[in-house]
N, C-alpha and C positions, 0 to 999 in steps of 0.2 A: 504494500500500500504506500502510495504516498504520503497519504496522511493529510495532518491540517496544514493548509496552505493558505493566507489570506482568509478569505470570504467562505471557502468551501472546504469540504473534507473529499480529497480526489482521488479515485480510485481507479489503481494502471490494469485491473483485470478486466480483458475482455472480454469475459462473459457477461461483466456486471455492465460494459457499455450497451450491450445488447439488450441487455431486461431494462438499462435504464432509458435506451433509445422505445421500448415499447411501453415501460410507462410514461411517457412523456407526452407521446401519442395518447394513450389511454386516459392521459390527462390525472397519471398518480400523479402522490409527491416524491421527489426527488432530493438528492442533498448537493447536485450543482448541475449546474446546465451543460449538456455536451457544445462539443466545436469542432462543424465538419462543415459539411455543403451538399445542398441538394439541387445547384445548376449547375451550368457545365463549367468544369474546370482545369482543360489540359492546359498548364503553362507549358511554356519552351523551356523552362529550368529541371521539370520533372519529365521530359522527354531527353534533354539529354542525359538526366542520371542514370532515368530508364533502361535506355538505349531504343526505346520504345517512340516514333513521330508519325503525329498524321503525315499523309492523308491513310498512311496503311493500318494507323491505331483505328479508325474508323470502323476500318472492313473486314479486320481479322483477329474474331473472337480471341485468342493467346494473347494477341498484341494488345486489345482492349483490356484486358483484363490485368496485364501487367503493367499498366501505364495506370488504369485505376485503381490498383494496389498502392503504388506510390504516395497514392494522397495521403494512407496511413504512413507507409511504411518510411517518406519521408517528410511530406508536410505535417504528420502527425494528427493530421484529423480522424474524427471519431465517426465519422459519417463519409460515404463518400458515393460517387454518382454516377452511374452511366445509363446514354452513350453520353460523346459527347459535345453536340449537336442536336438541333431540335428538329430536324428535316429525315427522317426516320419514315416515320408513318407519311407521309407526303409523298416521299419517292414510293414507299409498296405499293399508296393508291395511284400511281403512273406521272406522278410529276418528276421532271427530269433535273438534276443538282449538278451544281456545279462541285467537284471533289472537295475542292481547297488545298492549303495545302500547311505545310509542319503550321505556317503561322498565320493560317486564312482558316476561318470553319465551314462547312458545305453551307450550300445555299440553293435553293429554290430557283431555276432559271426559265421554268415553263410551266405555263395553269390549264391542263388538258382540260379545263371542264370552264373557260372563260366564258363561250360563248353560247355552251347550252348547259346552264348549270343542274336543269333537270335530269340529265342522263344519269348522274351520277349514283352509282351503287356501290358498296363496299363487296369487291369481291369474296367469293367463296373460300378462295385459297389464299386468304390475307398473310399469315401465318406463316406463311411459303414465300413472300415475296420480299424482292430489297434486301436491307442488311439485319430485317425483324430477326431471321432465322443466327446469324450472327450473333447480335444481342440477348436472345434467348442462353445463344451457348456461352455466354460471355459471364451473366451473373450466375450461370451454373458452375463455374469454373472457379468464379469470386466464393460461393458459398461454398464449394468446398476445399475449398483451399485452407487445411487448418488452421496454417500460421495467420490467418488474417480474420480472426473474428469477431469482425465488426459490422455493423447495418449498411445495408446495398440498398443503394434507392435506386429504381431507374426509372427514367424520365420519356413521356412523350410529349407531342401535342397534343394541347387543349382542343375542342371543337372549335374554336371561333380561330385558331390559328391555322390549322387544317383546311377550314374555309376556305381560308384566304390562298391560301398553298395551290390548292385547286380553280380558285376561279380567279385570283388574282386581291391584294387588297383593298383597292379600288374598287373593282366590281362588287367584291362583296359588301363594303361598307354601302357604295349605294342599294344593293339590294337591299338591303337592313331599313334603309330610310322609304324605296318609292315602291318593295314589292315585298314586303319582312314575312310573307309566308312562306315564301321561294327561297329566303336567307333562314328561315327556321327547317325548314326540311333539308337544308342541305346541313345545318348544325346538328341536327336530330340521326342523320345518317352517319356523319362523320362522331360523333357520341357510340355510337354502334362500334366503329374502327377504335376507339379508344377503348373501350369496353374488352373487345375480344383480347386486345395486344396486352391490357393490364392484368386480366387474369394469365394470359400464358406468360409473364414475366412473375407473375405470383409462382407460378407453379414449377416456374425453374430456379425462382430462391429470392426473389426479391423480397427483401422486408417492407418497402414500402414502395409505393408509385406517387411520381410526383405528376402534376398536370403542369405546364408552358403554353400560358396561354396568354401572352404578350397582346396581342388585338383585342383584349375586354378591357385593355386599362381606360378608364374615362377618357382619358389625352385622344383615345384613337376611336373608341365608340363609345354614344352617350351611355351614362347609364342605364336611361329609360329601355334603349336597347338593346342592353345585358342585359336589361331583368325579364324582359317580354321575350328573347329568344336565345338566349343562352344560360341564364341560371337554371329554366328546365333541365335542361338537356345535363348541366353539373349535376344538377338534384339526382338523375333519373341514374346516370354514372354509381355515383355513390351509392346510389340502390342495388348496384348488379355486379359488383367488384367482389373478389373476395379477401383484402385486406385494408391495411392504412392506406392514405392518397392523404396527398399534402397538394395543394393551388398555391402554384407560383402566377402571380400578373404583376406584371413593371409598372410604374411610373406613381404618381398619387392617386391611391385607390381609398382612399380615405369615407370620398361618398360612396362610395358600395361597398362597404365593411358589413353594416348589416344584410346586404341582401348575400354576399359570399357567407358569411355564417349561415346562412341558413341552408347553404346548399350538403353539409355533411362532409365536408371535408373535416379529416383528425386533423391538422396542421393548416396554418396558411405562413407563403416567404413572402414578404416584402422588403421593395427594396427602400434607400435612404431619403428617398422622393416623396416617402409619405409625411402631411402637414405633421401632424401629432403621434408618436409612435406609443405615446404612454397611451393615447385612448384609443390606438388599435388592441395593443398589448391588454388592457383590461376590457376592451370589448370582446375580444375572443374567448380570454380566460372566463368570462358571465356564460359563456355558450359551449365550455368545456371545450374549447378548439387548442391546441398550442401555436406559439408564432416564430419563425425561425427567421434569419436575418441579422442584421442590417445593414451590414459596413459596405461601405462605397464602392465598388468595385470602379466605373469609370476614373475615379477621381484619387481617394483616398489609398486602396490597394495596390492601382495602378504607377501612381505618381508621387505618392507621398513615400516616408520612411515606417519604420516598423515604431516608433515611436506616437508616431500620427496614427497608425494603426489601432493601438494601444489603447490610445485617449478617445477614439469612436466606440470600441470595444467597448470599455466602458459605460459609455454612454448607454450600449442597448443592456450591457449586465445589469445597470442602475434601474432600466427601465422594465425589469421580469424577466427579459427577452426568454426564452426555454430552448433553441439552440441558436448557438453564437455561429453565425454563418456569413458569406459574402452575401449581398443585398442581390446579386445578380449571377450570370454569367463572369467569369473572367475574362480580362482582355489576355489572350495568349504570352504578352511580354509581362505580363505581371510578376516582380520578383519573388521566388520561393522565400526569403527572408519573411515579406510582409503577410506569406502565408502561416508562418512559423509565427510572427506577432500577436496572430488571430488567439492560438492555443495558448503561447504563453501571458494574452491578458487574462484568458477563465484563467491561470492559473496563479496567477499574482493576487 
């Protein structure tokens, strides 16, 4: 044991990260908050300790898996994530990405369903397509890999990001405004795709599923149309999953704190964008959600020192926070130091 350190009594057993990453979820109490990540987080510093770089950490389940070990095994997080990229389920339903590359992340480069977005059906053999099958073998590899017993989250898109993936974000957001039955059936189908891919990444080890769903934040669609065509479609998710899900959405999501609580997610991330984090943090905690986050990634992680790290750190320990996490994605040049800042503030 570590023992008393500061504020907490910190414990180096991995099992106990484990029951303490699920009551956390479960909304027990706890005696200190973990510090991991549940966005995407390949830097260039943990690929080259690795030896592990996209674009082939991507697409080759070993490769993924040992570049996401790293996040423990040397940024020393307690949590860690994959894939790592949000364009996954987008390419299985036929949209076409660009690879990227060690310090580019894939990207979305055609929306097969722009121009007739009613065609769109989730194929049969979803599960069989793109790099799903990959991914599957990837956190099967992570769980059983002894030496590393700590919580695998793995990540897809959200329904309203998938949307977009397929029709374009444009078109979609106008559908939302001049034809939102057209933009909820295509949210409602893509919910479907999210549904199938979270239990089969349950059933290959994941302890938790996070949802990326960047186009619900206020900034990019109104509220009014998250709640009339997308908070279903979350509700209806978390009804047909069969474990944890945490919802990740960017930017100030402050007005939709209560309609996202109510959709069932065990966790929400947000990032540092939001007005008040103390009345997120005690809004969730009223609704039994936990909240994980918040330190800056554009700004803070990216640019600043592990020092500055430290004193944001802070900021969200002061504030409940329940895991000490980047607010976002990382930017790929993000210094491993400032990652290592993250763990050693829970630990100060």
């Amino acid at each position: 044991m570590l023992g008393l350190k500061g504020r907490y009594y910190i414990s180096e057993t991995e099992s106990d990260i484990l029951k303490k990453f699920q009551d956390i979820l479960d909304r027990k109490k706890v005696d200190f908050p973990l510090a991991g990540t549940v966005t995407t987080s390949a830097i260039l510093d943990l690929m080259d300790i690795s030896g592990v770089s996209r674009p082939e950490a991507d697409r080759n389940a070993e490769k993924m898996a040992k570049l996401a070990s790293s996040l423990h095994t040397v940024a020393k997080f307690e949590v860690i994530r994959i894939p790592f990229d949000v364009t996954v389920v987008g390419e299985a339903l036929g949209c076409q990405i660009d690879i990227g590359t060690k310090a580019r992340t894939p990207s979305i480069i055609t929306h097969p369903f722009e121009k007739e977005p009613e065609d769109f059906d989730v194929p049969v053999d979803l599960l069989k397509r793109g790099r799903i099958p990959v991914v599957m073998e990837a956190i099967s590899l992570l769980k059983n890999d002894k030496g590393l017993q700590v919580p695998i989250v793995a990540g897809i898109e959200g329904a309203a990001d998938l949307s977009s993936h397929l029709c374009g974000i444009k078109p979609f957001l106008k559908l939302t405004i001049k034809k939102p039955e057209i933009a909820k059936s295509i949210v409602e189908k893509c919910i479907d795709a999210c549904i199938i891919c979270a239990n089969a990444y349950f059933l290959s080890g994941a302890d938790a599923l996070v949802v990326a769903d960047a186009l619900s934040s206020p900034e990019m669609m109104g509220p009014d149309a998250f709640r009339r065509i997308v908070k279903p479609a979350l509700t209806r998710f978390n009804e047909s999953i069969k474990g944890h899900s945490i919802l990740h959405i960017c930017g100030e999501v402050d007005s939709i704190i209560p309609d996202i609580l109510e959709c069932g997610f065990s966790a929400i991330s947000v990032e540092e964008n939001v007005k008040d984090l103390e009345y997120v943090i005690d809004s969730a905690h009223s609704k039994n959600t936990a909240v994980i986050g918040n330190i800056s990634t554009a700004d803070t992680l990216y640019r600043k020192t592990p020092a500055d790290v430290k004193k944001e750190a802070f900021r969200c320990l002061d504030a409940d926070i329940d895991i000490l996490a980047p607010g976002c994605g990382l930017v790929p040049e993000t210094p491993l130091e400032n990652l290592l800042a993250i763990v050693d503030a829970r630990n100060i």
